[in-house]
N, C-alpha and C positions, 0 to 999 in steps of 0.2 A: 466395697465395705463402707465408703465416707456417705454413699447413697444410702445406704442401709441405716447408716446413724442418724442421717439429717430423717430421716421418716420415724425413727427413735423418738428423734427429742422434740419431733412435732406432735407427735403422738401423745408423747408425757405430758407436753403443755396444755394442748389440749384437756385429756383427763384431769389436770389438776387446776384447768378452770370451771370445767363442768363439777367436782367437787365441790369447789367454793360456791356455784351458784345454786347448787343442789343441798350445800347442806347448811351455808351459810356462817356467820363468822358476825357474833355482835359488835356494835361500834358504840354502845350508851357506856357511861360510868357507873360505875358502884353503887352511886349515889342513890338510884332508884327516882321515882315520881314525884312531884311537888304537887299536892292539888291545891287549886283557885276555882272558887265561886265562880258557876257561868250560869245569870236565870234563863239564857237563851236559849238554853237547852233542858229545862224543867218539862216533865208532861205538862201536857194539856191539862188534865183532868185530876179531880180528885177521884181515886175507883173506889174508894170506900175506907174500909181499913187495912191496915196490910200491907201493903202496896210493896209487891215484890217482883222488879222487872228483871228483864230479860231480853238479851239481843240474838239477830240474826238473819245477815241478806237474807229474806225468805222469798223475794222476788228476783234473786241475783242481777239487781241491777248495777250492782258495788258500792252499795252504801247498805249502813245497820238502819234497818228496822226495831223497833219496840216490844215488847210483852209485857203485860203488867199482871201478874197472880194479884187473890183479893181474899177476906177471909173467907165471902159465900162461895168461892169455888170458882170461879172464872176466874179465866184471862182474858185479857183484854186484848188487843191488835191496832198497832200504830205501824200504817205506812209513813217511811222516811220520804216523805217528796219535796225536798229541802236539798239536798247532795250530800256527797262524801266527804266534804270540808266544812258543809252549814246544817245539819240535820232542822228538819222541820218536822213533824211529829202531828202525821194527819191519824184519826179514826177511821179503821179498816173491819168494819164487822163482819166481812164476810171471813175473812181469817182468824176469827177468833178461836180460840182453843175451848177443848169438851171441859165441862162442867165437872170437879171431881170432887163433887160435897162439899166438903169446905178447906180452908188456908192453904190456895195453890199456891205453887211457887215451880214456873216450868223452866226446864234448862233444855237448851238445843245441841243435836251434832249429828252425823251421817253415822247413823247406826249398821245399816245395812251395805254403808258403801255404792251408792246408784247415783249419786250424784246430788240431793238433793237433802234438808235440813228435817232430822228425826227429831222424837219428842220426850223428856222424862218427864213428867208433872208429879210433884210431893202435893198429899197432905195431910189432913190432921189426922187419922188416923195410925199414919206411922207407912203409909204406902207410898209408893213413886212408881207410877204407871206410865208403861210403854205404846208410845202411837206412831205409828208408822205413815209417814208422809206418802199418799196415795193418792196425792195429784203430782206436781213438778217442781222443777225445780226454779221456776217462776210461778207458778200458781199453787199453794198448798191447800192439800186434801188431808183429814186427820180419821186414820182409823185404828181401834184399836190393838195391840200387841200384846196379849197379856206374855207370853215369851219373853218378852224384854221387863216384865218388870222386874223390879229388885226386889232382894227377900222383904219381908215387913218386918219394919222397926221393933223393937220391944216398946217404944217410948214416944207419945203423942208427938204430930207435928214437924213431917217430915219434910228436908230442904234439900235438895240433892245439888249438884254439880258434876258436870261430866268434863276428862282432859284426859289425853294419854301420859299419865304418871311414871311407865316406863320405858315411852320409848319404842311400842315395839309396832305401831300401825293402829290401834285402836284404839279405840274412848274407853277409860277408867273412871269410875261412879265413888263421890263421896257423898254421905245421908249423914247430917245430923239432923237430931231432934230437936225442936225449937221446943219443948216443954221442960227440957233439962239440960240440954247443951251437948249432951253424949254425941257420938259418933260412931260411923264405921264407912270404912274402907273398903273397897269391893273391884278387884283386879279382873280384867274383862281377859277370860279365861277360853272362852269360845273364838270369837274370826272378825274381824274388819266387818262380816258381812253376817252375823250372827251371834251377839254378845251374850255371854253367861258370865254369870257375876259371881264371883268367888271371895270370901270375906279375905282381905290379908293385913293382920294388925298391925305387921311391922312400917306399913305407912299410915297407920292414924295419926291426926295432928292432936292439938292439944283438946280435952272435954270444954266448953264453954260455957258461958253463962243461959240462962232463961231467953229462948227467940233465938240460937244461933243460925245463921242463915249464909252461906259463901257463896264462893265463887272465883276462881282460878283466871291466871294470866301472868306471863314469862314481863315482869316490870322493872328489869334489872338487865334484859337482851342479853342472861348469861348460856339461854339454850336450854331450860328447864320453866316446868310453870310454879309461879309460887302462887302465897292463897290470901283472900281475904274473908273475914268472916264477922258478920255482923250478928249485932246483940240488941235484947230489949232496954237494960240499960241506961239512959242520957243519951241513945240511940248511937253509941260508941262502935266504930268496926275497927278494929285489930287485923293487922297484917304481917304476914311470915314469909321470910324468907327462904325457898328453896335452898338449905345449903348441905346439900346431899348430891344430887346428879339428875339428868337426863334419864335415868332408868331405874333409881331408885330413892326418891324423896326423902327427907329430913326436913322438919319445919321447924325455924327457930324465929320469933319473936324480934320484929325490926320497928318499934313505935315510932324512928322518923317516917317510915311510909305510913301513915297513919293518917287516914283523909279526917276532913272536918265531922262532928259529931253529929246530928239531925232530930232531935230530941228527946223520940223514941222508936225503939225497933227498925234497928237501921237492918236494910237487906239491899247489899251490893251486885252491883251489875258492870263490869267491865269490858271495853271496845275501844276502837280507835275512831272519835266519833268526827275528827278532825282534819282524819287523813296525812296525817304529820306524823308516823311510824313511832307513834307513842300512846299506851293506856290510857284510853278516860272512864269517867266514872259516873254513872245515877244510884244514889241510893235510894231507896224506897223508903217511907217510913209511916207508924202507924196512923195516923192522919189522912194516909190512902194519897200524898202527896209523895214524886220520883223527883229526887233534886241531882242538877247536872253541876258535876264538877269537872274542870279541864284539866289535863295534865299539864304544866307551865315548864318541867324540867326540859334539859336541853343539853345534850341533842340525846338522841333518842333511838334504839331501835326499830327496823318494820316487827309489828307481831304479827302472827302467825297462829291457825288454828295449832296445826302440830310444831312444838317449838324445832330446834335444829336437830337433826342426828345426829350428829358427831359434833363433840367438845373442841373448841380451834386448840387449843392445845394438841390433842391426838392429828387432827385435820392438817394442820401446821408439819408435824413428824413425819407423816404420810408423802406432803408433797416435798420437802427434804430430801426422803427415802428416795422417791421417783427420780431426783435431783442431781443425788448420789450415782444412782444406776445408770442416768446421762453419761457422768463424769468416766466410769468406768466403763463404759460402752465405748466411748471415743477414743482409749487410751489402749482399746485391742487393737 
């Protein structure tokens, strides 16, 4: 029997280390981000007006790559040939994304589950079109999806962003409109490998101002994504805090996370551009100018496309339990 128990509570230990590295356990405070002016990290370029980026290994070499949407409808393509702790921010035209009339604004994520970075592009008509990466997962190829797009807006000027909001394996889609600030929520109802977009209001955040433009990331390492969301404005973006869950969002309003302002028509873009398991930040602004901000706070959690499964609290309870059932295993 005492054999039987030692392979017990090796067992246990085991599973309740592969939990902690599988589901993970933040270590940042409360406090959330501080951002500091970095021009080191500014695009290149001016793209015009608009200037609405966008990150995403799209080379998977482990560092963020660039996108920059514009009001004529492109985007633009920046290889990071710079590294994962110093971005440098080269022009990459062969990668640039399809033309979609006018005020792109593209968000990335593995739509289809193959390993490699899918595409949502808003614009001014109130659409957000789906393209499906049809080269690799080092070289992308862009072709159309109309299957994946989202329903069309009522309301000029569409911004989308994709995160899994509940939790359950696949990207969830928000669209506001940048001609009135409205929103909608659209819970990916369909498969990892197959999204269908189903409106669900009970996670809308708040209606914005004129230009709102977001964009998601867990900047609190509490295992949920919270959101930022920019406006035309004094180029002011607004940030909320997740204080809802891992599977069901609540956005409430935290103005210390509240980066610097950019003039006008700030459109946020967050990544870890640093490599230091902390948010940073380009806003885009109308001027066709993406200004890098660093995250300063300290210390910090790793992000993470999908934030954690399970809440350490629960996670915590679990290996206890496990802990537990050692204790009485031994004592038969």
């Amino acid at each position: 029997m005492q054999t039987n128990i030692r392979k017990y509570n090796t067992m246990t230990a085991i599973f309740a280390l592969l939990l902690v590295f599988s589901v993970g356990i933040g270590i940042a405070s409360a406090d959330g981000p501080t951002w500091t002016t970095k021009p080191g990290w500014d695009a290149p370029d001016d793209v015009g007006t608009g200037a609405a980026p966008a990150f995403a290994d799209i080379d998977a070499d482990g560092d963020y790559d660039l996108f920059i949407g514009e009001q004529m409808g492109v985007s633009f393509a920046y290889e990071n040939t710079g590294s994962a702790t110093s971005p440098t921010w080269t022009k990459k035209s062969s990668w640039d994304l399809p033309d979609v009339g006018a005020g792109s604004k593209p968000t990335f994520a593995d739509l289809d589950n193959d390993g490699d970075h899918d595409l949502l592009i808003g614009n001014n008509t109130g659409f957000s079109l789906g393209y499906e990466n049809t080269g690799s997962a080092t070289s992308p190829a862009w072709t159309a999806n109309s299957s994946w797009d989202a329903p069309r807006l009522s309301w000029n000027g569409c911004k989308p962003a994709l995160a899994d909001l509940d939790n359950d394996g696949d990207y969830d889609l928000l669209l506001y409109a940048a001609s009135n600030g409205n929103r909608v929520v659209y819970e990916n109802t369909g498969s990892v490998t197959s999204p269908a977009w189903t409106a669900n209001p009970s996670w809308n955040p708040p209606v914005m101002a004129q230009g709102a433009t977001p964009d998601f990331a867990d900047l609190d390492g509490d295992g949920d994504y919270d959101l930022m969301v920019g406006v035309n404005a004094a180029g002011a973006t607004s940030t909320y805090e997740n204080t809802g869950s891992a599977t069901s969002p609540a956005w409430t309003a935290n103005p210390s996370w509240n980066p610097p302002s950019v003039a006008m028509s700030a459109k946020p873009a967050l990544a870890d551009l640093d490599n230091d398991g902390d948010y940073d930040l380009l806003i885009g602004n109308q001027t066709g100018l993406s200004l890098g901000f660093e995250n300063t706070a300290s210390p910090a959690p790793p992000p993470s496309e999908v934030p954690a499964i399970t809440a350490p609290g629960f996670l915590l309870s679990l290996i206890s339990l496990f802990g537990l059932a050692v204790i009485v295993m031994r004592r038969m």
